[in-house]
Residue frames as qw, qx, qy, qz and C-alpha x, y, z in Angstrom:
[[0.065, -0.989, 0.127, -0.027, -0.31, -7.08, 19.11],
 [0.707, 0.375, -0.334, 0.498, 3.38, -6.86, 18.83],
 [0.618, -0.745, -0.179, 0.176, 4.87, -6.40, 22.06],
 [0.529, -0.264, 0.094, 0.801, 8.25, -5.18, 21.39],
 [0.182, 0.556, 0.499, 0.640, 6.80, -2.68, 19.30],
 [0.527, -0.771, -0.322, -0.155, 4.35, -1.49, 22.21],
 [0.682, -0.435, -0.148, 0.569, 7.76, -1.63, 24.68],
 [0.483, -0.046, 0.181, 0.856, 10.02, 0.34, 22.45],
 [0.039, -0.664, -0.256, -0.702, 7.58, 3.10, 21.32],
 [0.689, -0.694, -0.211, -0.003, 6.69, 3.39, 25.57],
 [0.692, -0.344, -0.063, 0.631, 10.25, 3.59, 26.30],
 [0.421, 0.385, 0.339, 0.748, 10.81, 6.41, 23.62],
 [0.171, -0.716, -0.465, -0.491, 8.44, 8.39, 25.07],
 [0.684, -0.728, -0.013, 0.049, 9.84, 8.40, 28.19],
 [0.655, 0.281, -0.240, 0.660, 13.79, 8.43, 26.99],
 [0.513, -0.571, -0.197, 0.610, 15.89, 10.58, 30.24],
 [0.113, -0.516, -0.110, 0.842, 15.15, 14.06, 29.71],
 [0.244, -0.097, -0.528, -0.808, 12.37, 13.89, 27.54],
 [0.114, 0.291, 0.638, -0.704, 9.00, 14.56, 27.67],
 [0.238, 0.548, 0.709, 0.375, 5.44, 14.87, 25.53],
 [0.184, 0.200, -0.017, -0.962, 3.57, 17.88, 24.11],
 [0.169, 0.563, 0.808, 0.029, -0.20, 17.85, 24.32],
 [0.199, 0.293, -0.249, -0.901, -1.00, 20.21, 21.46],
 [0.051, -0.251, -0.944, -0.208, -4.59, 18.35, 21.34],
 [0.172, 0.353, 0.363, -0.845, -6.80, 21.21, 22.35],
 [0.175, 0.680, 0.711, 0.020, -10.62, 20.67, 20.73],
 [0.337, 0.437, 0.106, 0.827, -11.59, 23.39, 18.86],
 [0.387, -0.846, -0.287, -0.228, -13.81, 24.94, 21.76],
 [0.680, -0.500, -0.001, 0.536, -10.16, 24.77, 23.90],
 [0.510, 0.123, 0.328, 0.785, -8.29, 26.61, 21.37],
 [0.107, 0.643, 0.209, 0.729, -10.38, 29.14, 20.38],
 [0.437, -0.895, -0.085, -0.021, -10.64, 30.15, 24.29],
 [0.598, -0.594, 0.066, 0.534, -6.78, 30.46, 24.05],
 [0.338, 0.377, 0.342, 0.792, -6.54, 32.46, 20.93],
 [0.197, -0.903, -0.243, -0.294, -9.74, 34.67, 22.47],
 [0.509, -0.812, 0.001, 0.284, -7.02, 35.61, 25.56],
 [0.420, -0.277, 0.321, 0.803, -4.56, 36.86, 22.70],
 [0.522, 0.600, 0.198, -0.574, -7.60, 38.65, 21.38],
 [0.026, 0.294, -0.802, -0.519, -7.76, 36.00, 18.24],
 [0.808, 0.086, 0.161, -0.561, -10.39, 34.56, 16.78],
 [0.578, -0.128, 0.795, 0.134, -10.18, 30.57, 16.05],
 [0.799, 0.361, 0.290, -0.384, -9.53, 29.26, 12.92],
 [0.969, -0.069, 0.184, 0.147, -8.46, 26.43, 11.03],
 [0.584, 0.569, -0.221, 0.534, -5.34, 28.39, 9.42],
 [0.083, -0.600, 0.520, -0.602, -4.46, 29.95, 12.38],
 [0.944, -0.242, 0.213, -0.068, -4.81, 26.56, 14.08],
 [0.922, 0.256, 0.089, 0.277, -2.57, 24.92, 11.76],
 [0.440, 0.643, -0.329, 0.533, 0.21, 28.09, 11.77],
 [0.518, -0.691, 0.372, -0.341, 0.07, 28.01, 15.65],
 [0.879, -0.217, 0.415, 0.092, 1.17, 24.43, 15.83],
 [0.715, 0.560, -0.117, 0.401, 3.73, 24.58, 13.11],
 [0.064, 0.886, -0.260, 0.378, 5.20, 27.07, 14.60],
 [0.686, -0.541, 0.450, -0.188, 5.72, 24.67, 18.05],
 [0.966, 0.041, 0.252, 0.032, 6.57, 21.94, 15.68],
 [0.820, 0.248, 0.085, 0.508, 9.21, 23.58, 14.23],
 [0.307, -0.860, 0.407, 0.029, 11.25, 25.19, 17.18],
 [0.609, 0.439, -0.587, 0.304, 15.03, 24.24, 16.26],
 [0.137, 0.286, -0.805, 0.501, 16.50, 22.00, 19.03],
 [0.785, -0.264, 0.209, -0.521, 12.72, 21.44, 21.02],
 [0.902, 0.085, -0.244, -0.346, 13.23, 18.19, 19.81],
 [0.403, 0.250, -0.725, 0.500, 16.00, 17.26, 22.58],
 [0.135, -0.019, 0.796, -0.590, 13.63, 17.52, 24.84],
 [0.712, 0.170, -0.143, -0.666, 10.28, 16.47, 23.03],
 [0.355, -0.139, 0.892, 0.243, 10.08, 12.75, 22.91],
 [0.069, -0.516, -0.776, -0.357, 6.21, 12.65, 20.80],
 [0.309, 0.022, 0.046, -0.950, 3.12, 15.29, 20.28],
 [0.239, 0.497, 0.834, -0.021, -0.50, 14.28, 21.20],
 [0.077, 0.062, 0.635, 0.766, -2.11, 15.60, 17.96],
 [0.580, 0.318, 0.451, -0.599, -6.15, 16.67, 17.58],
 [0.660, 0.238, 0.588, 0.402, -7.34, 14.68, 14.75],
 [0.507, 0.846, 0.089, 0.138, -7.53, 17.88, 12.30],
 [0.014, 0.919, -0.380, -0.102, -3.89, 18.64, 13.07],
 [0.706, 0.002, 0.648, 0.285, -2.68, 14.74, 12.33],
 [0.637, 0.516, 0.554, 0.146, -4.19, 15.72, 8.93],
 [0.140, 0.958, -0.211, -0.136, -2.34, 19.32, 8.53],
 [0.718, 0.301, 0.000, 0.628, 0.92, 20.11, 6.64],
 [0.257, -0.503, 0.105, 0.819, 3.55, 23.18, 6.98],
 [0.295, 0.726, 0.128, -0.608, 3.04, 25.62, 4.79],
 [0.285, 0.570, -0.568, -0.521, 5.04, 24.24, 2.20],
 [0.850, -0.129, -0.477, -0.183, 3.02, 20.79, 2.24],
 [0.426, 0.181, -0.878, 0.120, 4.91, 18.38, 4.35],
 [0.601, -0.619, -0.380, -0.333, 2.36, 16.62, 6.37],
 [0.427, -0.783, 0.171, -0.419, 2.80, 17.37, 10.31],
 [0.856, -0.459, 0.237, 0.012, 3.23, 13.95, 11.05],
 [0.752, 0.461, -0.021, 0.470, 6.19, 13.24, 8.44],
 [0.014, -0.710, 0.433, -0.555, 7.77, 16.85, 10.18],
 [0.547, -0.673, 0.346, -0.359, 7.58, 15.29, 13.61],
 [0.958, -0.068, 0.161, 0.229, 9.18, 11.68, 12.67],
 [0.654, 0.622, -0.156, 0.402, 11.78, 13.55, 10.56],
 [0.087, -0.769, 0.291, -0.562, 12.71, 15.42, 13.60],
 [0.330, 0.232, -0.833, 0.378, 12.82, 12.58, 16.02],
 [0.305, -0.006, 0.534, -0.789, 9.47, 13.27, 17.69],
 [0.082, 0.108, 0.990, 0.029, 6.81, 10.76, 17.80],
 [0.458, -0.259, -0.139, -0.839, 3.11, 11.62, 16.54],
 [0.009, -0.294, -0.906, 0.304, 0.08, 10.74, 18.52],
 [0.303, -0.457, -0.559, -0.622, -3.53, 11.22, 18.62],
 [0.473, 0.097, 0.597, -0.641, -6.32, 12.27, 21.33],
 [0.200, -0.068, -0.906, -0.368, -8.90, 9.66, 20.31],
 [0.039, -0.582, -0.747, 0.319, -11.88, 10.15, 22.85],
 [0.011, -0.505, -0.342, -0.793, -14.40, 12.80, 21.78],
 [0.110, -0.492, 0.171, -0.846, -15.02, 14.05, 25.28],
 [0.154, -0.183, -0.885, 0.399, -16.59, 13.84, 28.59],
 [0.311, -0.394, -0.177, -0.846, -20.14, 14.07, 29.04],
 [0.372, -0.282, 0.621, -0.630, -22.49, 13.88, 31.84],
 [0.205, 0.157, -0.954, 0.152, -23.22, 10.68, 33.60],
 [0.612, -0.390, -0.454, -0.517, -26.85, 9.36, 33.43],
 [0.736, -0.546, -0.401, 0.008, -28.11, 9.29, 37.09],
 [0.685, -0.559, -0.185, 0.429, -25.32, 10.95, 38.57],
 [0.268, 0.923, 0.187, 0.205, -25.23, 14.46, 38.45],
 [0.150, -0.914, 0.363, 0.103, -22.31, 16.69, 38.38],
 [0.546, -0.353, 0.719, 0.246, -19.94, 13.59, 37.31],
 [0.463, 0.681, -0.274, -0.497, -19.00, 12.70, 33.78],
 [0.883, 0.085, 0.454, 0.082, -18.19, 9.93, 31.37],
 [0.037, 0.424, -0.642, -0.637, -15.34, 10.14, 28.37],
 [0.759, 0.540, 0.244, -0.271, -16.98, 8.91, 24.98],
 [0.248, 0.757, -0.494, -0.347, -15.54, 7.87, 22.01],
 [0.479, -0.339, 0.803, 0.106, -15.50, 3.70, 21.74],
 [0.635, 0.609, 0.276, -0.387, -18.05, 3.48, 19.22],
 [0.848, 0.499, 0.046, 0.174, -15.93, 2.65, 16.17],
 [0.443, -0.742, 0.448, 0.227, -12.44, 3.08, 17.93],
 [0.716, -0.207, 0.576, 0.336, -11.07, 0.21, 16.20],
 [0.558, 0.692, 0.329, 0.319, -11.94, 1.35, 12.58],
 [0.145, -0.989, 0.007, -0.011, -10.44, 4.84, 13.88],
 [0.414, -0.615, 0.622, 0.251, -6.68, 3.91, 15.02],
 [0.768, 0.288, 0.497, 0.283, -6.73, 1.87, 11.76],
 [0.297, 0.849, 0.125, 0.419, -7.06, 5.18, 9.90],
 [0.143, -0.942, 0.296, -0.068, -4.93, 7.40, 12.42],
 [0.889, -0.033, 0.351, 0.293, -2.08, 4.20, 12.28],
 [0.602, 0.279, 0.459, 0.591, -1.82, 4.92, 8.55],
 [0.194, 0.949, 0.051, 0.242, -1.74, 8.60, 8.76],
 [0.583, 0.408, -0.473, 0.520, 1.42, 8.07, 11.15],
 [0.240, -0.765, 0.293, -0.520, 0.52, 7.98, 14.61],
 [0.662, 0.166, -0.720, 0.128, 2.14, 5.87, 16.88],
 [0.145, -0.148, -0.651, 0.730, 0.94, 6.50, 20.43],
 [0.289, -0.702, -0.522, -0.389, -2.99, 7.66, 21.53],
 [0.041, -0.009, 0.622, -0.782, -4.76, 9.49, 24.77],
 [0.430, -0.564, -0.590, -0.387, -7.81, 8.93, 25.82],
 [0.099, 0.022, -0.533, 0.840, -8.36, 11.12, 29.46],
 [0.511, -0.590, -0.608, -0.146, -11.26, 10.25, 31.91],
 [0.044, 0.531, -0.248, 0.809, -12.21, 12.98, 34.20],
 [0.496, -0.528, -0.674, 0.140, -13.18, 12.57, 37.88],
 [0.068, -0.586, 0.055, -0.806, -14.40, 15.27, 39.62],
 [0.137, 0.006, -0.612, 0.779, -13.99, 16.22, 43.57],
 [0.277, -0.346, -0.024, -0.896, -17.07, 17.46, 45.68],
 [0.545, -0.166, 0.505, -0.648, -19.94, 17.13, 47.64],
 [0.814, 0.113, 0.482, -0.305, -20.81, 13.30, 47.62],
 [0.845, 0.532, 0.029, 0.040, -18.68, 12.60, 44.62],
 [0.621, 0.128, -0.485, -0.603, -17.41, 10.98, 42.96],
 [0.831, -0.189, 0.310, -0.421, -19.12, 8.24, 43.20],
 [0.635, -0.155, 0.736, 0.176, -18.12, 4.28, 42.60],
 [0.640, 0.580, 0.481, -0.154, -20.33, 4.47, 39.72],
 [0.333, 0.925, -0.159, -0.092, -18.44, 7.23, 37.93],
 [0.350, -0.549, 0.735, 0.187, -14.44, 5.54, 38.81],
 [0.685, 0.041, 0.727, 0.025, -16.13, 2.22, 37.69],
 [0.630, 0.696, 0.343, -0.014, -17.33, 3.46, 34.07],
 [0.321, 0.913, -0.247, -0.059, -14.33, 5.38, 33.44],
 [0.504, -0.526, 0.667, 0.158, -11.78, 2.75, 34.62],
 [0.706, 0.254, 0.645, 0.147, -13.48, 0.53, 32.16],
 [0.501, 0.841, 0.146, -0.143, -13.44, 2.87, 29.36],
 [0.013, 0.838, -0.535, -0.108, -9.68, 3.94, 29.60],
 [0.471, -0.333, 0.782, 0.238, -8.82, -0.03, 29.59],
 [0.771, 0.523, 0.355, 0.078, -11.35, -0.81, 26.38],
 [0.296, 0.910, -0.289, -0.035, -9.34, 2.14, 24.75],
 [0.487, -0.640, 0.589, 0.077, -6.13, 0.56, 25.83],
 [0.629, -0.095, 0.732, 0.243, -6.43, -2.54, 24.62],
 [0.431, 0.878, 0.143, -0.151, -8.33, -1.05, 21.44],
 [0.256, 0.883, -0.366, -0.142, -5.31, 0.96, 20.94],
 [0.608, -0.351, 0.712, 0.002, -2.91, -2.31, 21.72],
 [0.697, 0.263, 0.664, 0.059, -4.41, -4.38, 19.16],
 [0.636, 0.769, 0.064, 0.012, -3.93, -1.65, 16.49],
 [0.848, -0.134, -0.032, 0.512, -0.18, -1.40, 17.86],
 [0.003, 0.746, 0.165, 0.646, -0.48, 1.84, 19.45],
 [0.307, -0.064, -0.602, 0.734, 1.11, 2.84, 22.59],
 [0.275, -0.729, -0.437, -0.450, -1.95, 3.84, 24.56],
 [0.138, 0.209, -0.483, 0.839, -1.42, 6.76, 27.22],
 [0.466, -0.633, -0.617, 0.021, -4.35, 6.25, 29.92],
 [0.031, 0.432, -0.122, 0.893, -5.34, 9.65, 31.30],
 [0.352, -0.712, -0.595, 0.122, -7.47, 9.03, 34.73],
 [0.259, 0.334, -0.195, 0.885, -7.29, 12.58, 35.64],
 [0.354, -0.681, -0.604, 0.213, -8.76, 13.82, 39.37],
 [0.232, 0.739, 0.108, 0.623, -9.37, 17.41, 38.54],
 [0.265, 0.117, -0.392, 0.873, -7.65, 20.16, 41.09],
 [0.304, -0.516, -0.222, -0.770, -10.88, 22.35, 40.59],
 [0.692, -0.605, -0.367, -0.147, -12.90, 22.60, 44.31],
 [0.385, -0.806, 0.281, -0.352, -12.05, 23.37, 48.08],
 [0.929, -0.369, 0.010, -0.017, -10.79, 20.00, 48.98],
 [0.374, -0.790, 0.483, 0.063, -7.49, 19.28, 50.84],
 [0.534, 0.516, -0.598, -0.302, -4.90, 17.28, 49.51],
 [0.190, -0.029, 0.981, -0.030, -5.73, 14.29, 51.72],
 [0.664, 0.499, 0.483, -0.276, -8.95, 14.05, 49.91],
 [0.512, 0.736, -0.307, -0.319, -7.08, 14.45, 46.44],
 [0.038, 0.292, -0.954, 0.055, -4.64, 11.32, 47.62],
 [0.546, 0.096, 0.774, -0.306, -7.81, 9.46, 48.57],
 [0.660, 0.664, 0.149, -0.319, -10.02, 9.97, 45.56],
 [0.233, 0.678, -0.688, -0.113, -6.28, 9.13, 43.51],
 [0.414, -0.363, 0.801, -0.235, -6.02, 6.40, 45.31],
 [0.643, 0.319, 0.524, -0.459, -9.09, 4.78, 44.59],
 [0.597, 0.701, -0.163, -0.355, -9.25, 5.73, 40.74],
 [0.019, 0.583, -0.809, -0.074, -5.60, 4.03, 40.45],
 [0.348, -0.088, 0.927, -0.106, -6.48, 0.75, 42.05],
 [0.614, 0.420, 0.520, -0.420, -9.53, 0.74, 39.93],
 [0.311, 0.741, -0.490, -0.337, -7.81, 1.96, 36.45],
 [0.233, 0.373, -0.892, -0.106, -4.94, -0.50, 36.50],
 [0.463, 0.033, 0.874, -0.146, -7.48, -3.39, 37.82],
 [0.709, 0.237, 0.615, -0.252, -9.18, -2.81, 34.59],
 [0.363, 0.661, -0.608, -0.248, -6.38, -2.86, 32.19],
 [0.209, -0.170, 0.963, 0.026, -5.46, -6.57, 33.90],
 [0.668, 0.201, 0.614, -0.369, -9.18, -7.60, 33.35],
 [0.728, 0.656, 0.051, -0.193, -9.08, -6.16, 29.76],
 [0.939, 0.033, 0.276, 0.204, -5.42, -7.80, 28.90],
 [0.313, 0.868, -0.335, 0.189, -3.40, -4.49, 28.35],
 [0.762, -0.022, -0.298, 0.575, 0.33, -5.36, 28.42],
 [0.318, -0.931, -0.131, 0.122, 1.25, -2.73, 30.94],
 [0.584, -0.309, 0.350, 0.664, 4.98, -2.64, 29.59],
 [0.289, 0.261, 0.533, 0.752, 3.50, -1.20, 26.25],
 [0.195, -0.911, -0.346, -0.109, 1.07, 1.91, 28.43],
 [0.158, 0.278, -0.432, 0.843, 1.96, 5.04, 29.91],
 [0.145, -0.821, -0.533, 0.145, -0.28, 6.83, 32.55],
 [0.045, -0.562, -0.347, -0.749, -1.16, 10.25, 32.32],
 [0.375, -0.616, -0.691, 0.051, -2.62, 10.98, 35.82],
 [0.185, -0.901, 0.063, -0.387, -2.74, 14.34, 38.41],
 [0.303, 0.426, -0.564, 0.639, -0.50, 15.14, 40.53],
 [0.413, -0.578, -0.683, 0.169, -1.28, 14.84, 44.27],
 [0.147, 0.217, -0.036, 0.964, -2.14, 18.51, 45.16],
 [0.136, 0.482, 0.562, -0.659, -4.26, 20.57, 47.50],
 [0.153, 0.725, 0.634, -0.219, -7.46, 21.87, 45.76],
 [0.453, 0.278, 0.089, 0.842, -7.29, 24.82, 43.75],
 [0.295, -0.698, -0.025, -0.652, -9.89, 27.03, 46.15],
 [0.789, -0.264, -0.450, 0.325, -8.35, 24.74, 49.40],
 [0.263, -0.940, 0.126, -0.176, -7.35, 27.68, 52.03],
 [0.482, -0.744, 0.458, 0.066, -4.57, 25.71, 52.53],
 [0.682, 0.676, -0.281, -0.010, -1.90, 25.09, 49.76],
 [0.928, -0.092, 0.229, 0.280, 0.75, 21.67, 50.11],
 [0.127, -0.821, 0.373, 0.413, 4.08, 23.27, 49.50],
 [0.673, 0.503, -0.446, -0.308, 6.04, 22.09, 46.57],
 [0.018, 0.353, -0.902, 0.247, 8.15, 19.44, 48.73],
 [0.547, 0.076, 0.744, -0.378, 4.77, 17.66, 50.04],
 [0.752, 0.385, 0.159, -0.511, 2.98, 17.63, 47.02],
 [0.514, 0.554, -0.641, -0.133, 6.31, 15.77, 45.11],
 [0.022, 0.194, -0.945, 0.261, 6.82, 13.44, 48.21],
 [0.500, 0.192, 0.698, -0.475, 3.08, 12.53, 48.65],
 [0.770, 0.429, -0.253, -0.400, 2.78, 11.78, 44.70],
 [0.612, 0.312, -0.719, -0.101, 5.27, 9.22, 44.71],
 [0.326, -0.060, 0.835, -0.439, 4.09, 7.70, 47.91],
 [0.720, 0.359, 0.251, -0.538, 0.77, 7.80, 46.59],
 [0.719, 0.439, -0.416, -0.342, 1.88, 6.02, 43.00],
 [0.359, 0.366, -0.858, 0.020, 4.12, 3.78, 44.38],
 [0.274, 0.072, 0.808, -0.517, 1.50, 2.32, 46.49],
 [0.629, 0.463, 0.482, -0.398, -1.05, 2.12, 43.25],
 [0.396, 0.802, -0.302, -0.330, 0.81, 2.13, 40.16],
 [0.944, 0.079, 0.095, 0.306, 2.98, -1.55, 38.71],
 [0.311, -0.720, 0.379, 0.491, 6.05, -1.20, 38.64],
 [0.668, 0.111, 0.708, 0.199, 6.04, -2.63, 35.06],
 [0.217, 0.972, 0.046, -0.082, 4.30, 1.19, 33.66],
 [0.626, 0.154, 0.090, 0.759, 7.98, 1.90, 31.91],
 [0.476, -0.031, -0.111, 0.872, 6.42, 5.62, 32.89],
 [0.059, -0.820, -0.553, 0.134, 4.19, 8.29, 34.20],
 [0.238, 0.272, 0.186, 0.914, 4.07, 11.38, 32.19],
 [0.050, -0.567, -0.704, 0.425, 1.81, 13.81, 34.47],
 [0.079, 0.785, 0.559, 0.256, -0.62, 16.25, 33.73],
 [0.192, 0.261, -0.273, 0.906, 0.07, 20.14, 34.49],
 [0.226, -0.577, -0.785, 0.014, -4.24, 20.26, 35.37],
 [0.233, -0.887, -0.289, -0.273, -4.24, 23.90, 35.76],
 [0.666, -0.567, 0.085, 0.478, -1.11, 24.59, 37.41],
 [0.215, 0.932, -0.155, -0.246, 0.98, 27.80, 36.02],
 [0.783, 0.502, -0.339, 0.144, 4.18, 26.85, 33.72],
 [0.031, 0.594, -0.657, 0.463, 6.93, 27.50, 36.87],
 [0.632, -0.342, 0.550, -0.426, 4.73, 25.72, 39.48],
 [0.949, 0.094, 0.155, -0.258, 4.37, 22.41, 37.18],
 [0.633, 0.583, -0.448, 0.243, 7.90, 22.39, 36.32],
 [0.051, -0.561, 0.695, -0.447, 9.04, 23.01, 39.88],
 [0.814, -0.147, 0.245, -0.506, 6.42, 20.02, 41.01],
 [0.925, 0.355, -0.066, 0.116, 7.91, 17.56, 38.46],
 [0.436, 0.588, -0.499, 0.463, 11.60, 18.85, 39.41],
 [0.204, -0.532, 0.613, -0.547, 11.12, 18.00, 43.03],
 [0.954, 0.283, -0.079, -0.058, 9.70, 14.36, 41.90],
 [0.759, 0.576, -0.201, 0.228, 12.94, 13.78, 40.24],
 [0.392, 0.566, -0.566, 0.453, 14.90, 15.04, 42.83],
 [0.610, -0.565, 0.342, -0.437, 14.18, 12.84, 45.47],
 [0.216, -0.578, 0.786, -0.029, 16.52, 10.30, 46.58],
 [0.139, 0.204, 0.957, 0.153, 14.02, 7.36, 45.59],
 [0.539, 0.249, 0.021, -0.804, 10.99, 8.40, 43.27],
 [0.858, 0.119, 0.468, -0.175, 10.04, 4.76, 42.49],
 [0.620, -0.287, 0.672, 0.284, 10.77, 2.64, 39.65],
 [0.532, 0.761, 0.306, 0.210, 9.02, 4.35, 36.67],
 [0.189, 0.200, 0.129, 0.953, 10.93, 7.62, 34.24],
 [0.043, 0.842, 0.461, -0.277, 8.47, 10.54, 35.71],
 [0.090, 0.130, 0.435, 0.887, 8.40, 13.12, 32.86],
 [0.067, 0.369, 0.001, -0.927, 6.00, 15.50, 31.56],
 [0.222, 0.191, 0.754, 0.588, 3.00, 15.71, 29.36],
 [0.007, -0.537, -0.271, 0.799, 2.12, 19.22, 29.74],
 [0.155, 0.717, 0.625, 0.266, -0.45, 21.42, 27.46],
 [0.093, 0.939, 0.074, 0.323, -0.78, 24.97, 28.47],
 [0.674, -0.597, 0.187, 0.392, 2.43, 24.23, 31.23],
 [0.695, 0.113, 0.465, 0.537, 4.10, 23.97, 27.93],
 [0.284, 0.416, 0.475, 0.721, 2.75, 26.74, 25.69],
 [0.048, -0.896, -0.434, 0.077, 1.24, 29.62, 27.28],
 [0.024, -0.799, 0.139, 0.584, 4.03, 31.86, 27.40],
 [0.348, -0.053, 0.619, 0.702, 4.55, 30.73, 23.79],
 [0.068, 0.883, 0.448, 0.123, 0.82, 32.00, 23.25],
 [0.491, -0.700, -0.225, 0.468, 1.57, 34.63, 24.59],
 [0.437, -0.441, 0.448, 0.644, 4.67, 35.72, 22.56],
 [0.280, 0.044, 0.650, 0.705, 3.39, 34.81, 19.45],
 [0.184, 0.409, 0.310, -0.838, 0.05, 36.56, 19.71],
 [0.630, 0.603, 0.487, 0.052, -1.31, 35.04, 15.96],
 [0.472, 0.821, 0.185, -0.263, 1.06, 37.10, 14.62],
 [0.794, 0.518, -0.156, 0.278, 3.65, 36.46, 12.01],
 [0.288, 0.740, -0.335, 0.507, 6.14, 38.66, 12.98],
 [0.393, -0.629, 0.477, -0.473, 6.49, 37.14, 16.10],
 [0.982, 0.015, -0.183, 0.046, 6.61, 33.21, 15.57],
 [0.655, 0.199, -0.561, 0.466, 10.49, 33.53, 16.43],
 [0.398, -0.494, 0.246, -0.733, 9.26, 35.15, 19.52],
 [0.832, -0.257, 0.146, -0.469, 6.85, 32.61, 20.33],
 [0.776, 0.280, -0.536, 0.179, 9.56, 29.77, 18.89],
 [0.378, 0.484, -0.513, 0.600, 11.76, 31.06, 21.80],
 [0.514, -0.388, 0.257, -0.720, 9.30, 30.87, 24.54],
 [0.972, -0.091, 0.034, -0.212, 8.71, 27.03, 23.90],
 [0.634, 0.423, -0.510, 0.398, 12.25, 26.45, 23.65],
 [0.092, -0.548, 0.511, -0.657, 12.54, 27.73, 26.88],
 [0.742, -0.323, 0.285, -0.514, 9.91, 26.16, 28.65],
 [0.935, 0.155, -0.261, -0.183, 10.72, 22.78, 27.26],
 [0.330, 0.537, -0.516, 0.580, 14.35, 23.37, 28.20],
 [0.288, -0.395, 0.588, -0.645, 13.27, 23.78, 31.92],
 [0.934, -0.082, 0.049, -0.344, 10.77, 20.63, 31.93],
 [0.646, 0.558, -0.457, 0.250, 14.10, 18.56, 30.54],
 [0.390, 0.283, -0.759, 0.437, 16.28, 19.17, 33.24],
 [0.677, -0.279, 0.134, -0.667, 13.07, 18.99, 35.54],
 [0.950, -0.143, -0.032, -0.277, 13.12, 15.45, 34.94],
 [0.668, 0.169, -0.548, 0.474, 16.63, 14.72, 35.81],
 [0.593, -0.662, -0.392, 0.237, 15.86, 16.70, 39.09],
 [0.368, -0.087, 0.052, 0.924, 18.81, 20.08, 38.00],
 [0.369, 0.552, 0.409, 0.626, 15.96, 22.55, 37.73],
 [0.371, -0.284, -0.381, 0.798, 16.04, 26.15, 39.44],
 [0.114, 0.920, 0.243, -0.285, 14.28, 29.35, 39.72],
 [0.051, -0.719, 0.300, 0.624, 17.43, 30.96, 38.65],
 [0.270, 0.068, 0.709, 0.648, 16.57, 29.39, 34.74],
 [0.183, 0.746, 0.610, 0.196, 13.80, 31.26, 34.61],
 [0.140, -0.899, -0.146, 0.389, 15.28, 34.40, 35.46],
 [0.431, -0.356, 0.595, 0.578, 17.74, 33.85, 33.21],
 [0.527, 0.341, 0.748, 0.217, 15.29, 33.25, 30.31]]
């Protein structure tokens, strides 16, 4: 692997006041957010929905790189030019989701496993030479009664580092996605523990499997109360008990943790990530963004599948992106969204 390669794409991604789009929704994701703009899924109206994001004028001051599904690596704009070719011309880095999903974990119900190593390496060979230059691969632990369990951290720690290095050796920045889902009653000191844990387990098996941790991001949740918890962590605790939590399980070597939105509305994951940023010491990584529907719902929303509205929906992701931006320099306010 080329290490400066690995650095400098990592840093890029993370450049001050930038931030990724994960426009990587499977088609079962997608077509449940077209069905809530009463659309039906399909592949043209896949392929004009993401154009459209990919070519908002100016996004790309605060875009640093898109994580791609693999049929939308392989799409063009209407007038040919392939996606990825639009997103390098523009200054924004392509990427790929590479794992084909999380299914359920022999012996240990209610907990899951990501898939997808099975001919990885032949894979990033081919997504390489189609122009991506960064991956995700996102391992899901779930909260709850009796779980999760060692069993379920341990198999997914190891997966996310084969993928790593996997993605290393094809000289591919690999983003590592441990992600401890919000979903369930529990409190957010049981969302810092169950973090905890996953972390120390994660990054011990990137060292075992020989990822250069200067050429990874992470991907991970935020610390946050439950999302059926009776009692909801204000926006100040949940920013000052994430970077406690990371900087107590995270190298300082990660050049940068780009967090998940995990179900959190577009204001609340901006204002989470803007009160991060503005704290007097937030450790020693760039702490940015690599939001999905945080990003694009009110651009759904706007553009409804229908032509006549794409500069609608253009303007909606302009916006949001805009507020994530100065999110990560710590200058954002309520009063830019009223303003929008």
């Amino acid at each position: 692997m080329n290490r400066d390669t690995l650095a400098s794409t990592a840093s890029a991604l993370v450049a001050p006041g930038k931030g990724i789009l994960a426009a990587d929704e499977s088609h079962r994701t997608i077509a449940k957010r077209f069905a809530s703009i009463g659309q039906e899924s399909n592949e043209e109206l896949r392929r004009s929905y993401r154009e459209m994001l990919f070519t908002t004028d100016g996004a790309n001051e605060f875009i640093s790189g898109v994580i791609t599904f693999e049929e939308t690596l392989g799409h063009a704009t209407a007038d040919g030019k392939p996606f990825p070719k639009l997103l390098a011309e523009r200054g924004i880095i392509p990427g790929i989701k590479v794992d084909v999903g999380a299914k359920d974990l022999a012996l240990f119900p209610g907990e899951k496993v990501t898939e997808g190593l099975d001919g990885l390496r032949q894979r990033l060979e081919g997504f390489r030479a189609q122009g991506a230059r960064f991956a995700k691969w996102r391992g899901v632990i779930t909260i709850g009664d009796g779980i999760p369990s060692a069993a379920c951290i341990s198999v997914n720690a190891h997966a996310l580092a084969r993928y790593a290095a996997l993605c290393q050796e094809a000289e591919i920045v690999p983003i590592v996605e441990p992600e401890v889902l919000m979903d369930g009653a529990h409190t957010i000191d049981r969302c810092e523990a169950v973090t905890s844990a996953t972390l120390d387990e994660v990054f011990a098996a990137l060292r075992t499997q020989g990822v250069y941790l200067e050429g990874m991001l992470l991907k991970p949740n935020m610390i946050i109360s439950g999302s059926e918890c009776p009692t909801q962590a204000g926006i100040d605790e949940v920013a000052q008990r994430t970077v406690d939590c990371f900087r107590r399980h995270v190298p300082a070597a990660v050049p940068g943790i780009v967090f998940l939105s995990g179900g959190q509305n577009e204001v609340t994951a901006t204002a989470h990530l803007n009160a991060m940023n503005a704290l007097e010491d937030h450790g020693p990584w760039a702490l940015s963004f690599s939001y999905g529907r945080a990003l694009q719902q009110s651009a759904l929303q706007a553009w409804g599948g229908k032509a006549e509205n794409v500069a609608a929906g253009k303007k909606a992701f302009f916006h949001r992106a805009k507020a994530n931006s100065a999110a990560c320099f710590g200058r954002w306010d309520e009063g830019l969204e009223k303003t929008a």
